[in-house]
C-alpha positions in Angstrom: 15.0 -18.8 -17.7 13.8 -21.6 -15.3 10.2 -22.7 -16.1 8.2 -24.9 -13.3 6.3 -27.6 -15.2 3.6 -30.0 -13.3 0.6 -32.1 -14.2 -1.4 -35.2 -13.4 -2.7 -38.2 -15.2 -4.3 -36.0 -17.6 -1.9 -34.3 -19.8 1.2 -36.6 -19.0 2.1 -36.9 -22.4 1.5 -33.3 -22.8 4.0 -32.4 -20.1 6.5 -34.4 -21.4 6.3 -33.2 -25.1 6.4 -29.6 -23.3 9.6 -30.5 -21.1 11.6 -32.2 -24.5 10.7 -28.9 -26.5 11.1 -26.8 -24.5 14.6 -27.6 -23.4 15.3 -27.6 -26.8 14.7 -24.0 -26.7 17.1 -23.5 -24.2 15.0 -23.3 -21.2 16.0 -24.8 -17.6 13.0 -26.8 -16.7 12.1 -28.5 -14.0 9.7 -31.7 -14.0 7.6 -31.5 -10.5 5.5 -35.1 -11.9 4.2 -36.2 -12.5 6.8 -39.3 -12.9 4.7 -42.3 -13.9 1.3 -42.2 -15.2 -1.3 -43.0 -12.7 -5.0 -42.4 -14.0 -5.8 -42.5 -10.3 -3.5 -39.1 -9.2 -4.5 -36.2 -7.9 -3.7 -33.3 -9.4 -2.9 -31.2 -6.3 -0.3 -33.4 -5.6 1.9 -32.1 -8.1 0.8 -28.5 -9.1 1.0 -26.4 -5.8 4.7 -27.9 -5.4 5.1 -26.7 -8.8 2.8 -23.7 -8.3 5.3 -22.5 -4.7 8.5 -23.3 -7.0 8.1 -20.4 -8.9 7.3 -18.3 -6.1 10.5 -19.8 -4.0 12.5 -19.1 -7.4 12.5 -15.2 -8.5 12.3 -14.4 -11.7 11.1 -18.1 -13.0 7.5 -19.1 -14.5 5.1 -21.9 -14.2 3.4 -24.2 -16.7 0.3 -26.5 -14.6 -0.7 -29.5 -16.8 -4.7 -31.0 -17.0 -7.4 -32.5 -18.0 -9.0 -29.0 -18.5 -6.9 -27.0 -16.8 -9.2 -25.3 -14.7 -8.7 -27.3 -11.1 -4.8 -27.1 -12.0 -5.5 -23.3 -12.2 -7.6 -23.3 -9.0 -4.7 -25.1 -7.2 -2.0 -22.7 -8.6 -3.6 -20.1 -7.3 -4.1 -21.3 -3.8 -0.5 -20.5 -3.6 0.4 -17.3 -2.3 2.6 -15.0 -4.5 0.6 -16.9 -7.6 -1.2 -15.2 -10.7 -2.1 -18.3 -12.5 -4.3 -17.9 -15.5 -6.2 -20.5 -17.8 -4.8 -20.1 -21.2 -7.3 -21.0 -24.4 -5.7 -19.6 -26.9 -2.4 -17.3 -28.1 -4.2 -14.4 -26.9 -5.4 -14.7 -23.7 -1.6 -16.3 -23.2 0.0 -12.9 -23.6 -2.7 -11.3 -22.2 -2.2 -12.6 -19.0 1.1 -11.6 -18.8 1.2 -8.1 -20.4 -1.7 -7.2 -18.3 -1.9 -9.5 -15.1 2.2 -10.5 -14.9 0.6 -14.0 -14.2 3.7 -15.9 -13.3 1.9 -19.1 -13.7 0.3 -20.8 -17.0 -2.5 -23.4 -16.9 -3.3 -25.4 -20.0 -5.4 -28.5 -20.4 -4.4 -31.0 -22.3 -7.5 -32.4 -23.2 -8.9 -29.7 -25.4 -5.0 -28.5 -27.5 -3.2 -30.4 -29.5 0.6 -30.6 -28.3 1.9 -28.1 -30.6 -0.6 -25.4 -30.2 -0.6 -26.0 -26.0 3.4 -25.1 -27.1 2.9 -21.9 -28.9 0.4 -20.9 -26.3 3.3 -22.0 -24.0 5.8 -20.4 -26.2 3.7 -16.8 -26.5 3.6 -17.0 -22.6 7.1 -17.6 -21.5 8.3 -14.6 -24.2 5.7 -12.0 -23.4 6.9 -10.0 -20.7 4.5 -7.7 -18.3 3.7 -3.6 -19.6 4.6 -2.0 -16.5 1.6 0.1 -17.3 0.7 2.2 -14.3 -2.9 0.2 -14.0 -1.8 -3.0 -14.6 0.3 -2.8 -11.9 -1.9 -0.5 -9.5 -4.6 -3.9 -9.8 -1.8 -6.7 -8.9 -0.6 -4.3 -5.8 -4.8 -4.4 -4.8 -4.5 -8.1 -5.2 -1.5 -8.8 -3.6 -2.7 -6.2 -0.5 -5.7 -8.5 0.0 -3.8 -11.8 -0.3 -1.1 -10.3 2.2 -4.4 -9.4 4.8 -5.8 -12.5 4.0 -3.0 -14.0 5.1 -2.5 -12.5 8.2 -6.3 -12.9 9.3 -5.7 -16.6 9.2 -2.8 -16.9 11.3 -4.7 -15.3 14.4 
């Protein structure tokens, strides 16, 4: 599976701990920056090209990299065709993909130590969606609006 990684300033250690270990565990990834650490980048700059990877690339998942996470998870989501989610803990991790088939993960890097941000990571990338009828019957409702949205700002 190829897994979208991106972060700022913020958790750049983070992502690259992330990147090594999870290669090791036979994943494709690929690094959208940051590169270098910068304590004055913007995290946009990074995570919605990282964020529209995984929509341009079928069948691939995200991982969006912060302070907190929560303005990488803002930013993911600005993205069309992204369900990011703010992961905590284990839980809510798998949650959001059993029951929202988030495609995108945002962790921040300030609050988890590396290795539980990876089995948060880990319990994301492995869980796979229910399929249950109302699971699914909420992401169509979603995606309608996003899709009308959509179509209301063009005219």
């Amino acid at each position: 599976m190829r897994v979208h990684i991106s972060t700022d300033h913020a958790a750049f250690e983070l992502k690259n701990f992330l990147v090594e270990s999870l290669t090791a565990d036979g994943y494709e990834v690929i690094d959208h920056g940051a590169h270098e650490f910068d304590a004055q980048d913007d995290y946009p700059d990074y995570i919605i090209p990282g964020a529209q990877a995984v929509v341009d690339d079928p069948g691939s998942l995200g991982i969006a990299l912060g302070g907190s996470g929560n303005g990488e998870n803002i930013a993911s989501n600005k993205v069309p065709g992204v369900r990011c989610i703010l992961a905590w803990n284990v839980e809510i991790a798998k949650l959001g993909r059993q029951h929202n088939d988030a495609n995108v993960i945002a962790v921040g890097g300030r609050p988890h130590e590396e290795e539980y941000a990876l089995e948060m990571v880990r319990a994301f990338l492995t869980t796979p969606f229910s399929h249950d009828e109302r699971h699914q019957r909420r992401i169509d409702k979603m995606t309608a609006y996003e899709s009308s949205a959509e179509r209301a700002q063009r005219h």
